[in-house]
C-alpha positions in Angstrom: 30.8 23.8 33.7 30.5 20.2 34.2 28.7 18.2 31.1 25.4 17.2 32.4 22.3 16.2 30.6 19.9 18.7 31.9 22.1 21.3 29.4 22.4 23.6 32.6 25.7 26.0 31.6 25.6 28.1 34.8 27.4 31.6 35.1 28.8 30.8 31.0 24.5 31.3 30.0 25.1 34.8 31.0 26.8 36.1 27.1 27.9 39.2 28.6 30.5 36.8 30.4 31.3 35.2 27.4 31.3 38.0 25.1 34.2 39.5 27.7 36.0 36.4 27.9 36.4 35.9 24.2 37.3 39.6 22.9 40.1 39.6 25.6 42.2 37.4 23.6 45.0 39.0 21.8 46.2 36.4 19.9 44.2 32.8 20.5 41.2 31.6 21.8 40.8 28.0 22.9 37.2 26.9 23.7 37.1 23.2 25.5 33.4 22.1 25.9 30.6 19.2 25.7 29.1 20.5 22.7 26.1 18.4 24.0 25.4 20.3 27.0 26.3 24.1 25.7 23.7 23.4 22.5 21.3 24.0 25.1 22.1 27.7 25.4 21.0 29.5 22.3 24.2 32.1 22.5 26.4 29.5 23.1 24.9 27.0 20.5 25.5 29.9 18.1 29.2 30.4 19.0 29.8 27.2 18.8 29.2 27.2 14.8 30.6 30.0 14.5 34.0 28.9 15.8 33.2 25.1 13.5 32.5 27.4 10.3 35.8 29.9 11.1 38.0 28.3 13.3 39.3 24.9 14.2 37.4 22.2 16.4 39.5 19.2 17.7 37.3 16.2 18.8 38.6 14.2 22.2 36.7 10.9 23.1 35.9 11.3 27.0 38.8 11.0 29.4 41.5 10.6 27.2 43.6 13.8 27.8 43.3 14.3 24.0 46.0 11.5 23.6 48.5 13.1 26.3 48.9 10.0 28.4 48.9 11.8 31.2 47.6 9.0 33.0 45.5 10.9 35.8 42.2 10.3 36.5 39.9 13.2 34.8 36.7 12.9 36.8 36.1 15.8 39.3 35.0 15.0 42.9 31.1 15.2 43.2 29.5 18.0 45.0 26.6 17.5 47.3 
């Protein structure tokens, strides 16, 4: 899902998807999102205080790789 400001999340709105996608896990569960644009989704808006109250959230200021000086450029090629 690409961050956008109309809050549009797609295919991850439906929370049987995500409810899948998350139980899976065995061991770890690693959630990379623009909290700005999933708020708009009132399941995902909810697991996304879920995981701040009991998990861990890293914060990464926009296309910085988190630091890993990767050097490549993040943006995604636009679609039509």
């Amino acid at each position: 899902v690409r961050s956008n400001t109309l809050g549009a999340v797609g295919f991850l709105g439906d929370s049987r998807r995500m409810n899948v996608a998350i139980t899976r896990a065995c061991k770890h569960v690693a959630v990379v999102c623009d909290s700005s644009t999933i708020c708009h989704n009132t399941f995902l808006a909810r697991l996304l205080r879920h995981i701040r109250y009991f998990g861990r959230v890293k914060h990464a200021e926009p296309g910085s790789f988190g630091g890993s000086g990767l050097g490549m450029d993040p943006m995604l090629p636009s679609i039509s």
